[in-house]
HTML snippet that shows the backbone in 3Dmol.js (N, CA, C, O; Angstrom):
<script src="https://3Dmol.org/build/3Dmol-min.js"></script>
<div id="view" style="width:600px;height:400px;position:relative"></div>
<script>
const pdb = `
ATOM      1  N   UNK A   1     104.721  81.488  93.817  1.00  0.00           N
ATOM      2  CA  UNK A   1     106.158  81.570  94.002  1.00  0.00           C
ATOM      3  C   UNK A   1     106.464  82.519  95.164  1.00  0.00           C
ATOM      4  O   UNK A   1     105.970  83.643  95.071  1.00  0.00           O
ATOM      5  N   UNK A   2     107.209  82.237  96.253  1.00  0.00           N
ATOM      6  CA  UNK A   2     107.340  82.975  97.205  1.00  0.00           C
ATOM      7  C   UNK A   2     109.099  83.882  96.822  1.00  0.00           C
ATOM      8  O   UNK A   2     110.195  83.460  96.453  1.00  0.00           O
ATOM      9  N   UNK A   3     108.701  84.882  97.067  1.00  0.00           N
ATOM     10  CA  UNK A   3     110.162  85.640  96.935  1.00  0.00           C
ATOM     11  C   UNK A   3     111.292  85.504  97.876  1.00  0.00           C
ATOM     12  O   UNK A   3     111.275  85.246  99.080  1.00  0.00           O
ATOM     13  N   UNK A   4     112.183  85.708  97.152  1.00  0.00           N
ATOM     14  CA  UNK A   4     113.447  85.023  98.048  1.00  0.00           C
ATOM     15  C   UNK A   4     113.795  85.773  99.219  1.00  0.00           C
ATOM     16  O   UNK A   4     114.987  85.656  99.505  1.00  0.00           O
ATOM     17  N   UNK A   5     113.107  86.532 100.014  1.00  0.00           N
ATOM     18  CA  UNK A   5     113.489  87.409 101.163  1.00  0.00           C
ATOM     19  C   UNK A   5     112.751  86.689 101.955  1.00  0.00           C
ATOM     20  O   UNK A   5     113.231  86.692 103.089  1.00  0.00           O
ATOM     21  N   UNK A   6     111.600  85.943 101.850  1.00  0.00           N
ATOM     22  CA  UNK A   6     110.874  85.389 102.790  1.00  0.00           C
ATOM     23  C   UNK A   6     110.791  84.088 102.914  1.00  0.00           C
ATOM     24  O   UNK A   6     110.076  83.593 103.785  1.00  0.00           O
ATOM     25  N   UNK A   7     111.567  83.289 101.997  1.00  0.00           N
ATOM     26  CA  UNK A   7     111.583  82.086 101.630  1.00  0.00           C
ATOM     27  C   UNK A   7     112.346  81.406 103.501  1.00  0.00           C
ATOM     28  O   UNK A   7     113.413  81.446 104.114  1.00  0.00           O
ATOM     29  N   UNK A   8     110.729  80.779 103.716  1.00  0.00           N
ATOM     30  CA  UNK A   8     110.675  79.786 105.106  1.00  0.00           C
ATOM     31  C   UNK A   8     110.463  80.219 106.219  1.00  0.00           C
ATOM     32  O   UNK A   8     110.668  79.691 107.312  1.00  0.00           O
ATOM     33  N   UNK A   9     109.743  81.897 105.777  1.00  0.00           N
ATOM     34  CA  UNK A   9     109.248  82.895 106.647  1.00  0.00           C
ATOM     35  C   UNK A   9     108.022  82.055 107.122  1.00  0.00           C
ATOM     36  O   UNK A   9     108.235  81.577 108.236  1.00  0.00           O
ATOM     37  N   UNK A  10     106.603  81.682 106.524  1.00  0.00           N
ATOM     38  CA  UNK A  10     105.793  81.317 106.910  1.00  0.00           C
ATOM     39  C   UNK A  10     106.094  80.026 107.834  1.00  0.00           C
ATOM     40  O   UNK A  10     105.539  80.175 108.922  1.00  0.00           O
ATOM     41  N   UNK A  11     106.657  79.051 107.762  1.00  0.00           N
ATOM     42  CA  UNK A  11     107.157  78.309 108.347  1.00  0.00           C
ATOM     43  C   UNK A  11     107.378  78.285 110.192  1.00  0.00           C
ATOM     44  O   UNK A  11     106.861  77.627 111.095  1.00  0.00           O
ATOM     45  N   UNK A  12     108.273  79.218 110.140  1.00  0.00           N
ATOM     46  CA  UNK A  12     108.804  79.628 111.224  1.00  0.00           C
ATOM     47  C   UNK A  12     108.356  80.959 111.588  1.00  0.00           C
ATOM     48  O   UNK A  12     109.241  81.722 111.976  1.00  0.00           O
ATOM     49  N   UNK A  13     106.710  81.566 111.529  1.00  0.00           N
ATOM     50  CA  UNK A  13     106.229  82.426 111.414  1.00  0.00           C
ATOM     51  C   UNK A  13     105.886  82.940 113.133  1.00  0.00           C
ATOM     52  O   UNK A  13     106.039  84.042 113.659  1.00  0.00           O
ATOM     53  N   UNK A  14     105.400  81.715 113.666  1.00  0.00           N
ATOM     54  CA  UNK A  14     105.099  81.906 115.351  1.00  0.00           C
ATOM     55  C   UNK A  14     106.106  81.585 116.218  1.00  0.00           C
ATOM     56  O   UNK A  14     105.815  81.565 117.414  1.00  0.00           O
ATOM     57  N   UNK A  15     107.128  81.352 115.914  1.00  0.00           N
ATOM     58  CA  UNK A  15     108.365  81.580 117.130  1.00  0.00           C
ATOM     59  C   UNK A  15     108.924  82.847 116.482  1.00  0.00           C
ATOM     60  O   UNK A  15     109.326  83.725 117.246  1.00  0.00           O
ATOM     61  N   UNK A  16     109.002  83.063 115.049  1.00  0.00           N
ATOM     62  CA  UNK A  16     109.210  84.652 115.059  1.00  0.00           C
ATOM     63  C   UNK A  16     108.542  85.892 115.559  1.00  0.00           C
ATOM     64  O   UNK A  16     109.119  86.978 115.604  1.00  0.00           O
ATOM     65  N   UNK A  17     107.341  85.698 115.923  1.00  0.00           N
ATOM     66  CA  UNK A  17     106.330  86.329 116.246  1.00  0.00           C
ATOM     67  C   UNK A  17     106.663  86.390 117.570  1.00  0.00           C
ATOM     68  O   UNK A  17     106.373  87.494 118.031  1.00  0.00           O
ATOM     69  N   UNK A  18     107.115  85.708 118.302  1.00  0.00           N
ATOM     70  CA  UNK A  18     107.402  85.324 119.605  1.00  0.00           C
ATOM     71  C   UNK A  18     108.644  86.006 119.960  1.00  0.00           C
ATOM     72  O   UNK A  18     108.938  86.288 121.122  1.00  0.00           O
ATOM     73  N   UNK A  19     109.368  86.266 118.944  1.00  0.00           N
ATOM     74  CA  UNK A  19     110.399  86.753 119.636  1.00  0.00           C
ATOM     75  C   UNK A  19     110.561  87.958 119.077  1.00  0.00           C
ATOM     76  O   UNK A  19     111.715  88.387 119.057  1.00  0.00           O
ATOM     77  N   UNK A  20     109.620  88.690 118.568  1.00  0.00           N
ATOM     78  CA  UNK A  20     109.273  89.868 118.232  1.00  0.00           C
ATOM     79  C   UNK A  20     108.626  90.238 118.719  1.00  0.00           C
ATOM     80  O   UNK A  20     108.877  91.436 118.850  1.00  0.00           O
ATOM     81  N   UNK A  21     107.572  89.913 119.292  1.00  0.00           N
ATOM     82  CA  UNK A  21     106.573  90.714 120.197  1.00  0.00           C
ATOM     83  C   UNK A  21     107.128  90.717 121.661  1.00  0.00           C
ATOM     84  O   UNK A  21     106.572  91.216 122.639  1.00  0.00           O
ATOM     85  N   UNK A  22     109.092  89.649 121.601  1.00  0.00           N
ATOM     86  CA  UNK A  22     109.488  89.834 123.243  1.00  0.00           C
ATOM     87  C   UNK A  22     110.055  90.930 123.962  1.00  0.00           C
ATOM     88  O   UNK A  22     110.385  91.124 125.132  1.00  0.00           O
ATOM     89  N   UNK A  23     110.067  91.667 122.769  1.00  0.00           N
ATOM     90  CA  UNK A  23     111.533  93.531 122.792  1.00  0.00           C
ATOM     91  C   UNK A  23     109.484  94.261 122.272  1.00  0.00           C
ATOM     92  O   UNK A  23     108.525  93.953 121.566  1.00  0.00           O
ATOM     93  N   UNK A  24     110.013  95.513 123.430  1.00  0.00           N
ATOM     94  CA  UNK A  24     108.648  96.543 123.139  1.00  0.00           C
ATOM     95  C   UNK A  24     108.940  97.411 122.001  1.00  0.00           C
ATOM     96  O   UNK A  24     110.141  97.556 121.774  1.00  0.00           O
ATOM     97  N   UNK A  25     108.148  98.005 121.255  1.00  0.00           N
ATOM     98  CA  UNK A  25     108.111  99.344 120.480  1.00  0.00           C
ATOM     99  C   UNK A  25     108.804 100.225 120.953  1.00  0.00           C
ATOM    100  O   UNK A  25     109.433 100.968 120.200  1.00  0.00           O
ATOM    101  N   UNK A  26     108.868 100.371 122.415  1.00  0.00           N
ATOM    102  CA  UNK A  26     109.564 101.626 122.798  1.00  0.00           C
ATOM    103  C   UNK A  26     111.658 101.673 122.881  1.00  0.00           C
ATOM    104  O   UNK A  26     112.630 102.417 122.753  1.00  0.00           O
ATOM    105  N   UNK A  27     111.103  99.818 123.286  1.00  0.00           N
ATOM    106  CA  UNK A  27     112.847  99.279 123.257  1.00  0.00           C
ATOM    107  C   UNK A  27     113.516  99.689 121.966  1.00  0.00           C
ATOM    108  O   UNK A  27     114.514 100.386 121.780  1.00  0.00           O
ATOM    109  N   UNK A  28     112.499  98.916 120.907  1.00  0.00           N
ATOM    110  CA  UNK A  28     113.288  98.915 119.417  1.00  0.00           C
ATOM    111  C   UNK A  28     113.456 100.790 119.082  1.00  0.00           C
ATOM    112  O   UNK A  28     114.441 101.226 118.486  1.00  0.00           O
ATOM    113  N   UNK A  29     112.651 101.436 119.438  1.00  0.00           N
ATOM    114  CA  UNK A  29     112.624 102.289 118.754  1.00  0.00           C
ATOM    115  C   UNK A  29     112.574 103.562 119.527  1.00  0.00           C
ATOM    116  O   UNK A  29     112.172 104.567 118.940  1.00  0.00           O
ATOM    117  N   UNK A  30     112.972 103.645 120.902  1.00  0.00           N
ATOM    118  CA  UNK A  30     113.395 104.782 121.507  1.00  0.00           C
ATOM    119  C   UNK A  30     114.311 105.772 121.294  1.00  0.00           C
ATOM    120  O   UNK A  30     114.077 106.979 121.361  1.00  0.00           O
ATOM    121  N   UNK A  31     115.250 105.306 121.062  1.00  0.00           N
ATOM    122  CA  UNK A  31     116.267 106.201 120.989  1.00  0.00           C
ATOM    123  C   UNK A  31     116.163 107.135 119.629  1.00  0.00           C
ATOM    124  O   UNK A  31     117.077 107.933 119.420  1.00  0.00           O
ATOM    125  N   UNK A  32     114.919 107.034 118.586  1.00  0.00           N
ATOM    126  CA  UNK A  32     114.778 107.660 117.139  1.00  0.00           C
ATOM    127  C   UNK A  32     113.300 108.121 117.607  1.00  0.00           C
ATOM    128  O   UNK A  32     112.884 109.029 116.887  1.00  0.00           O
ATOM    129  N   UNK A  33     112.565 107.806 118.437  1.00  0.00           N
ATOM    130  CA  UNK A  33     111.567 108.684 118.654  1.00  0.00           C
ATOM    131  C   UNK A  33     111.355 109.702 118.665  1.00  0.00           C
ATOM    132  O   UNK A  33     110.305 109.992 118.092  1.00  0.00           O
ATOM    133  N   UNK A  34     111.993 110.636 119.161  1.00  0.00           N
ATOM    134  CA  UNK A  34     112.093 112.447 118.736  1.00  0.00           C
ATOM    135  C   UNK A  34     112.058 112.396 117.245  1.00  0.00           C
ATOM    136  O   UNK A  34     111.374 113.331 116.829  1.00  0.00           O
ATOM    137  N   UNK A  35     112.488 111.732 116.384  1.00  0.00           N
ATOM    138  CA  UNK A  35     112.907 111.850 114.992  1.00  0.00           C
ATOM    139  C   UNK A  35     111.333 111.571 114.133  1.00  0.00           C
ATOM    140  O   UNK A  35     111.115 111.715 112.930  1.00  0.00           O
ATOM    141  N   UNK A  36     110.517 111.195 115.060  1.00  0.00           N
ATOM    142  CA  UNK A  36     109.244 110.934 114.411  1.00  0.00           C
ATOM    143  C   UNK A  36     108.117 111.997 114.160  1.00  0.00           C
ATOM    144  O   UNK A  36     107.881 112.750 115.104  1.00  0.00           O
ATOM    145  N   UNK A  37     107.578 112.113 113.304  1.00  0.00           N
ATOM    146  CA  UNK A  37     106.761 113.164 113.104  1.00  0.00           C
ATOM    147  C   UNK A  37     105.747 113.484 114.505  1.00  0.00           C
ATOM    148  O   UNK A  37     105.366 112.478 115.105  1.00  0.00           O
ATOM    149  N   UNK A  38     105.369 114.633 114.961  1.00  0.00           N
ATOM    150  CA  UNK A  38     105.108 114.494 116.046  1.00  0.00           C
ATOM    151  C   UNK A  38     103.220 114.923 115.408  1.00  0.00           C
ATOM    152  O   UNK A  38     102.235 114.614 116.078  1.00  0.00           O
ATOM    153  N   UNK A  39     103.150 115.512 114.309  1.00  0.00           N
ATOM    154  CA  UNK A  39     101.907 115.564 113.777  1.00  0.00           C
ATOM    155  C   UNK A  39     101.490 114.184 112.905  1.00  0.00           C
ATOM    156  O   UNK A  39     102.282 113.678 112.110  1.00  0.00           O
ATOM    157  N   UNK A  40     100.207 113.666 113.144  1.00  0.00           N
ATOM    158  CA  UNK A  40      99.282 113.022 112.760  1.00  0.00           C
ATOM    159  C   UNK A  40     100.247 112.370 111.555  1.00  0.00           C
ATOM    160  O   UNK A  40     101.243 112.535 112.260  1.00  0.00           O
ATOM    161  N   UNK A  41     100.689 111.895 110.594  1.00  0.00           N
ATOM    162  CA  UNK A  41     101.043 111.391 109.403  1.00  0.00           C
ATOM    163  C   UNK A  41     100.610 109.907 108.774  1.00  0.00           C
ATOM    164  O   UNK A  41      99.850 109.065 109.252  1.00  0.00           O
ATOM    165  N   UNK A  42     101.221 109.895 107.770  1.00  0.00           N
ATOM    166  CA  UNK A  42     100.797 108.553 106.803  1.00  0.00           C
ATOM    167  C   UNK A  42     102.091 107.660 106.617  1.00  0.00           C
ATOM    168  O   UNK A  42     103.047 107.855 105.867  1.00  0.00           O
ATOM    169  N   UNK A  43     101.828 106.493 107.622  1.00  0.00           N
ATOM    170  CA  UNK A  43     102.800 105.661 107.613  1.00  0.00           C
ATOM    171  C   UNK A  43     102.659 104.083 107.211  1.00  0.00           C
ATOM    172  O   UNK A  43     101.673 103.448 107.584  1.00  0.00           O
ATOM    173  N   UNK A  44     103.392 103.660 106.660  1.00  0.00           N
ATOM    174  CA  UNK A  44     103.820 102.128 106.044  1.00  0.00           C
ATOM    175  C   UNK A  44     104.620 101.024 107.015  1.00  0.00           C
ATOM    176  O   UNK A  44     105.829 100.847 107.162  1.00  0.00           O
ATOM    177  N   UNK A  45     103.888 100.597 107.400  1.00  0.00           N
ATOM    178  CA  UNK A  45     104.784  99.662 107.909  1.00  0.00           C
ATOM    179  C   UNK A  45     105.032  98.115 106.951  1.00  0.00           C
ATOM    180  O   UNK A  45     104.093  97.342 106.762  1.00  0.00           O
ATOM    181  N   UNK A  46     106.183  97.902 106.514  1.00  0.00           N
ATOM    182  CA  UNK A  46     106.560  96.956 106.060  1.00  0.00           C
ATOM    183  C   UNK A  46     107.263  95.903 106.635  1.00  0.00           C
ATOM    184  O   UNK A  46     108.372  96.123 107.122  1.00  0.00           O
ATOM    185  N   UNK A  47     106.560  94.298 106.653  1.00  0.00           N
ATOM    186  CA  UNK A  47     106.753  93.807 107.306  1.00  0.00           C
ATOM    187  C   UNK A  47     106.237  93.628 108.660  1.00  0.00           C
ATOM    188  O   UNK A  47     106.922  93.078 109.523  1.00  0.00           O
ATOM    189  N   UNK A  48     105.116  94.047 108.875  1.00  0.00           N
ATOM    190  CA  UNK A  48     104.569  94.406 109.929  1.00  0.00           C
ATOM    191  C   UNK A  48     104.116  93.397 111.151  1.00  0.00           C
ATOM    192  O   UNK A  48     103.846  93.534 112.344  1.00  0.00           O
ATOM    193  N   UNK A  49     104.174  92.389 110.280  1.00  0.00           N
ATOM    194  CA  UNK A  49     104.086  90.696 111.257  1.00  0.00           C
ATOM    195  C   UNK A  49     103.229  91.131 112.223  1.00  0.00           C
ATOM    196  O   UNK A  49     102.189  91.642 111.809  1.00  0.00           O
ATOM    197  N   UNK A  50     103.414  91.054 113.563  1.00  0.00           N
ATOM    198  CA  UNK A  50     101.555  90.861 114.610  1.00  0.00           C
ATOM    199  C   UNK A  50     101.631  92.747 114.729  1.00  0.00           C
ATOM    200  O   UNK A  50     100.605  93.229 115.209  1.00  0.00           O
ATOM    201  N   UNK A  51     102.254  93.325 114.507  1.00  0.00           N
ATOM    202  CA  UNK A  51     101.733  94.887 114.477  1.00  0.00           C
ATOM    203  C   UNK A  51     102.081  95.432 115.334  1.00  0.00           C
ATOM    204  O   UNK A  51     101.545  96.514 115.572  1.00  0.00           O
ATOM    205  N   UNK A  52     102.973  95.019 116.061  1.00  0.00           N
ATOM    206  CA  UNK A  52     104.002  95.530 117.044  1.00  0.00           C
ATOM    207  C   UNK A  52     104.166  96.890 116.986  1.00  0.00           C
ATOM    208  O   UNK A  52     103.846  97.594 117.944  1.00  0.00           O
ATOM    209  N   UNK A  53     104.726  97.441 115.760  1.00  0.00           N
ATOM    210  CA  UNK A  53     104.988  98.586 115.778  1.00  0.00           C
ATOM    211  C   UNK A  53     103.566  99.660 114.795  1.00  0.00           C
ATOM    212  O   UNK A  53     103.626 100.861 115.058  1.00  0.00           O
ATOM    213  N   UNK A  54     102.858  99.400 114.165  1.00  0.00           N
ATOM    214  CA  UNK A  54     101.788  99.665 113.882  1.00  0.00           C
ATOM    215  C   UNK A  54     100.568 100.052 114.537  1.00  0.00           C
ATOM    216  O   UNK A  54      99.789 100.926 114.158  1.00  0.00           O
ATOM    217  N   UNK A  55     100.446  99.115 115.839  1.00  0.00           N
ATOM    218  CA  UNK A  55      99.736  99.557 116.624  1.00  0.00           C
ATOM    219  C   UNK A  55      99.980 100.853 117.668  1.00  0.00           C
ATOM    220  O   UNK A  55      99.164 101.725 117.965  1.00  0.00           O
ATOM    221  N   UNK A  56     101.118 100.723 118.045  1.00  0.00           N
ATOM    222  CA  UNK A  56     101.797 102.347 118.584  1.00  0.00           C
ATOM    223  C   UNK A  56     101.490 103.253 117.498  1.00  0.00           C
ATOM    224  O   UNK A  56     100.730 104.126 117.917  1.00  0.00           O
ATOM    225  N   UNK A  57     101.747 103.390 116.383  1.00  0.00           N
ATOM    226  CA  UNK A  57     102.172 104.647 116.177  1.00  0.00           C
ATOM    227  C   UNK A  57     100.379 104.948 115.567  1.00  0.00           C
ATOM    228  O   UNK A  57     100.055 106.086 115.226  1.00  0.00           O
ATOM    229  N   UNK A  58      99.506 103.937 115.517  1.00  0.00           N
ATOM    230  CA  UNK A  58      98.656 104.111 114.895  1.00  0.00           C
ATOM    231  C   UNK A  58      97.484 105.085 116.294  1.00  0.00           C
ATOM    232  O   UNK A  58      96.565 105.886 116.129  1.00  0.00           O
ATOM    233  N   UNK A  59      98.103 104.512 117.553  1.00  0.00           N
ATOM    234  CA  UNK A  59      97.825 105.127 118.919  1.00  0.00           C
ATOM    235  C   UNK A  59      98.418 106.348 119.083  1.00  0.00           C
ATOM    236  O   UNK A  59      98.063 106.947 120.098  1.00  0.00           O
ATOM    237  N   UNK A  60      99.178 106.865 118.417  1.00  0.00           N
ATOM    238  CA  UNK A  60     100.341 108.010 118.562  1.00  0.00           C
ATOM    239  C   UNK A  60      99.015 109.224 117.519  1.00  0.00           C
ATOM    240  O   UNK A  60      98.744 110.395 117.785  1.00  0.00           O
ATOM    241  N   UNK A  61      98.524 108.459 116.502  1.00  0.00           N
ATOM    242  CA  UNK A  61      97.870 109.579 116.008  1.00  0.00           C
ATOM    243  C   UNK A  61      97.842 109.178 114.202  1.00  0.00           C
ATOM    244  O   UNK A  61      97.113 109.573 113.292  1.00  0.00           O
ATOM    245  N   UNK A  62      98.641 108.517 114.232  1.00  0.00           N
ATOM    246  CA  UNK A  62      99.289 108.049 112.600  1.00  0.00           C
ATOM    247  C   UNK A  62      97.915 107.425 111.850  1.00  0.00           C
ATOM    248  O   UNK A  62      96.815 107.104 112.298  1.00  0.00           O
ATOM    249  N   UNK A  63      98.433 107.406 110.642  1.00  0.00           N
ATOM    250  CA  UNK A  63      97.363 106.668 109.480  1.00  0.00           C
ATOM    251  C   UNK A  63      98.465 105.825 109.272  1.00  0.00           C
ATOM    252  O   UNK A  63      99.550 106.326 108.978  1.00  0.00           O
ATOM    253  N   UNK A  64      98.274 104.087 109.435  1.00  0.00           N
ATOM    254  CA  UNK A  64      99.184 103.046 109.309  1.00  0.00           C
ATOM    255  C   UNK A  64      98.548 102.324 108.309  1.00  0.00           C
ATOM    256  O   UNK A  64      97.420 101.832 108.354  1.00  0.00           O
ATOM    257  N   UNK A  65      99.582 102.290 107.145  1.00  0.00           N
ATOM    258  CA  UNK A  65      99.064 100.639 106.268  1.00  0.00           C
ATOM    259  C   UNK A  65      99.667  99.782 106.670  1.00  0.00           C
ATOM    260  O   UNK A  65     100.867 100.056 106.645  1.00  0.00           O
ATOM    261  N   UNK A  66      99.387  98.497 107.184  1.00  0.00           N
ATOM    262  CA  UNK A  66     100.689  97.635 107.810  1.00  0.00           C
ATOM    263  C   UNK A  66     100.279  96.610 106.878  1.00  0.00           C
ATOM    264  O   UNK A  66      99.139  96.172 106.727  1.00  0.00           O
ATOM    265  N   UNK A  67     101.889  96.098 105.949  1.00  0.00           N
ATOM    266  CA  UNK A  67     101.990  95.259 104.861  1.00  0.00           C
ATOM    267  C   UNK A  67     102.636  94.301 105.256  1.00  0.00           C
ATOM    268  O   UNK A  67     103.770  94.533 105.674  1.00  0.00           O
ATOM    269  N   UNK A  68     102.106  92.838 105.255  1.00  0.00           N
ATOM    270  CA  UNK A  68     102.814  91.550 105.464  1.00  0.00           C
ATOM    271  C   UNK A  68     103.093  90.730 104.488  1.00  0.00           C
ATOM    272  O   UNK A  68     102.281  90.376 103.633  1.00  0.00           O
ATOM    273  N   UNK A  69     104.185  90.402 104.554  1.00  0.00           N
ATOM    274  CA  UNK A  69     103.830  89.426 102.862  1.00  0.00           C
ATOM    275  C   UNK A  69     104.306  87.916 102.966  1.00  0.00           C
ATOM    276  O   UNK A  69     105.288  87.344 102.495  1.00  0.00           O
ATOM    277  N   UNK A  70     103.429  87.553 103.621  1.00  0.00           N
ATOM    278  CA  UNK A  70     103.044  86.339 103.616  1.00  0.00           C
ATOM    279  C   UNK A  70     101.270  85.901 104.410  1.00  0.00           C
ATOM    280  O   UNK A  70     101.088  85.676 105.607  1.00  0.00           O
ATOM    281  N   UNK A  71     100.569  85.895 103.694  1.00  0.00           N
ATOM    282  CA  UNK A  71      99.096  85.326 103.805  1.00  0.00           C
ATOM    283  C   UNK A  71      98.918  84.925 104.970  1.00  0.00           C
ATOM    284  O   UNK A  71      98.025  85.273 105.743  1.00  0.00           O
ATOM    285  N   UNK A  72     100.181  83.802 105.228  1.00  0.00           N
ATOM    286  CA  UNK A  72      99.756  83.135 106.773  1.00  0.00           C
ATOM    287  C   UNK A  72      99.218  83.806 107.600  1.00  0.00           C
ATOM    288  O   UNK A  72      98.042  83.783 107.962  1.00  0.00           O
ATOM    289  N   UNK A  73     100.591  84.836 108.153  1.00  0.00           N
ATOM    290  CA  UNK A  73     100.998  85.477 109.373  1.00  0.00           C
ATOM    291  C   UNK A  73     100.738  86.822 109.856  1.00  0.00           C
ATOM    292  O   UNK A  73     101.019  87.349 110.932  1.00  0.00           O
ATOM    293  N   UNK A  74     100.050  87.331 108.668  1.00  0.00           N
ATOM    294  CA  UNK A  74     100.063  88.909 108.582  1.00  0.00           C
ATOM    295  C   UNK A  74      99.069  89.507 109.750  1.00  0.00           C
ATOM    296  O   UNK A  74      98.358  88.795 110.459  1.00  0.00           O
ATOM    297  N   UNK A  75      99.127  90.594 109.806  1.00  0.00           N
ATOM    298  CA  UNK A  75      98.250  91.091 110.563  1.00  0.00           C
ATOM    299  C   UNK A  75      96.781  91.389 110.308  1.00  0.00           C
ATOM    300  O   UNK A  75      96.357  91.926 109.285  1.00  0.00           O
ATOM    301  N   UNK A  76      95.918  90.915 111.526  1.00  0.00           N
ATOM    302  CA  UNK A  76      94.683  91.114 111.442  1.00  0.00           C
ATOM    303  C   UNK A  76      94.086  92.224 112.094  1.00  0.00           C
ATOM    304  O   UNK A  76      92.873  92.412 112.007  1.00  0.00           O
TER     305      UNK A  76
END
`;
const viewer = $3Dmol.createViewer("view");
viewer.addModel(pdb, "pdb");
viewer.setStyle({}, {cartoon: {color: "spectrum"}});
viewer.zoomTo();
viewer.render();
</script>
């Protein structure tokens, strides 16, 4: 049974991917960057689809679990 937040996520999994990986980490998330721990930490990424943002912060210094929830699409 797929839960209703993702229902037709897998589907339309690689043009979402596509247009998520088209805006950078730094675009989405510049302007809250100071706000980020600047020491090493333990972070969750939910929703993490191709790891867009997982892979930065995991380069930044971070311990990342990156959670996808759908089998298809998730990150490898």
């Amino acid at each position: 049974m797929t839960p209703r937040g993702i229902a037709g996520y897998a589907e339309a999994a690689d043009t979402l991917a596509r247009q998520y990986e088209s805006v950078s980490f730094g675009e989405v998330h510049g302007e809250v960057l100071h706000l980020f721990p600047k020491r090493p930490s333990h972070v969750t990424d939910v929703g993490a689809g191709t790891g867009r943002d997982a892979a930065p912060l995991a380069a930044l210094g971070h311990r990342v679990v990156a959670v996808e929830p759908t089998a298809q699409h998730g990150c490898t």
